[in-house]
N, C-alpha and C positions, 0 to 999 in steps of 0.2 A: 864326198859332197858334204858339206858344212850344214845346208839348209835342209830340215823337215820339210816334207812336205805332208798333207793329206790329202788321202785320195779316197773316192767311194766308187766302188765297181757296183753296176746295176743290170742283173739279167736272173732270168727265169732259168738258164741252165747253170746247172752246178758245176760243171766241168770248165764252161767260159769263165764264170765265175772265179773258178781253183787258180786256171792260168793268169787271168789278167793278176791278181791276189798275189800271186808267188814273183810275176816281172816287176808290181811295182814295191813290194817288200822291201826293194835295195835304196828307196829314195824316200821311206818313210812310212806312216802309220797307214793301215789301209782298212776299212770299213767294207763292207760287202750288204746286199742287200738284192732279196730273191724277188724282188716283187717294184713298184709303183707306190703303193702306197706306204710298206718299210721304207722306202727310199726319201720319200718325203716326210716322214717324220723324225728322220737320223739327218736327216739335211737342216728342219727346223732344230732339234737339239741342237746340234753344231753351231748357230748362227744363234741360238740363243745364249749358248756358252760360251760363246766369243771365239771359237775357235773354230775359224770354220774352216770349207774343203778347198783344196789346190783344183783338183782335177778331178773330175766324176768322168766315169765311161758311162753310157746309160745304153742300154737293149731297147730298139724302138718298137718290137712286138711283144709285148708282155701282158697277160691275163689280166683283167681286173681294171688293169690303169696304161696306156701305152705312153713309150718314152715322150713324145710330144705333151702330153696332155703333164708327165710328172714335172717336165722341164718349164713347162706355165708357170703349175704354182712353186718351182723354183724361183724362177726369175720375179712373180710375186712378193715373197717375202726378200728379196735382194732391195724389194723396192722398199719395202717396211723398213728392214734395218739399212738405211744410206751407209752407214758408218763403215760397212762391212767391203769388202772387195768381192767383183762379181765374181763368180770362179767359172773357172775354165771347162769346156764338156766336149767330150767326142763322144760323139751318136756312132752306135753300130747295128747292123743289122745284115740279116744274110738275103733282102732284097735291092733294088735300086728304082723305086718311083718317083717319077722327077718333082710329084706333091710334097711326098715328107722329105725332100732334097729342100724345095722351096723352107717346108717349114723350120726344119731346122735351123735355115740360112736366119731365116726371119727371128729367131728366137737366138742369134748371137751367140753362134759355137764353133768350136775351132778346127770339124771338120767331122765330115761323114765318113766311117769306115765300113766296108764290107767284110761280111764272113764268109768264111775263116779270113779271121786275124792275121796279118804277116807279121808275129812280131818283132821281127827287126823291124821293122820300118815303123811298127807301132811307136816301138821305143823310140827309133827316129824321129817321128814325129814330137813325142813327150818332153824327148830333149830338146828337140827347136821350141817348144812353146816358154818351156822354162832357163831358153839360153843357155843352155850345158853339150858342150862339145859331142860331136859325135865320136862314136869308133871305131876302127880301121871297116870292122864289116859293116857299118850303117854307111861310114862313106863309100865304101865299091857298091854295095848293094843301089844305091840311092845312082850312083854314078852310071851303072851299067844297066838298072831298067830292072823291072823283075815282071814275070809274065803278069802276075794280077797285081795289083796297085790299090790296096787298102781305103785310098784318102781321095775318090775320084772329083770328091767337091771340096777344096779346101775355102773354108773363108779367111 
């Protein structure tokens, strides 16, 4: 793949953290961030420095700040800087309530995933958003169903 990308992994476990970190490695720079409020001020750097993020995964139960509330003042400063392209978010979490289903919808991202991760179909999904081919196992996988289903809300 020719294009960098940037990507910011956000969750409270280090482990989700390690994995998502080492799948997106192969498509470009990848920033991490343990918390809500690191997460919003590596987001405002970025956008301050003109470079900002492709793709954030963000954890919607996290101490201190939860993903909805980080992904506000996201979308806040997107509105600050026009100039900037919005970037792209998949919300994860290891529940399903159909409020923060709603809110995520509401706050314009490109899909709720549940945990644990599938990530093939993670990948799956990363490569549909960013139009880059699938691979032999993302297409059988995708083709033949798999018992849990990562992305039950897609927007």
């Amino acid at each position: 793949m020719t294009r960098q990308l940037r990507f910011l992994v956000v969750d409270d476990e280090p482990t989700s953290r390690l994995t998502l970190k080492k799948l997106f490695e192969g498509y470009g720079e990848v920033d991490e961030a343990e918390g809500g409020v690191e997460a919003v001020m590596l987001f405002r750097k970025a956008v301050a420095e003109k470079t900002p993020y492709h793709l954030i995964t963000l954890d919607m139960n996290m101490p201190t700040m939860d993903g909805l509330t980080v992904l506000e003042c996201m979308r806040g400063l997107e509105v600050v800087h026009r100039s900037l392209p919005k970037v792209k978010v998949l919300m994860a979490t290891g529940e399903s309530q159909p409020e923060m289903i709603k809110g995520t919808i509401r706050l314009g991202t490109e899909g709720y995933l549940l945990k644990p991760l599938d990530l093939v179909l993670l990948e799956a999904k990363v490569r549909g958003i960013f139009n880059m081919p699938l691979t032999v196992e993302q297409k059988g996988k995708l083709s033949s169903g798999s018992k849990r289903r990562p992305t039950p809300v897609t927007v």
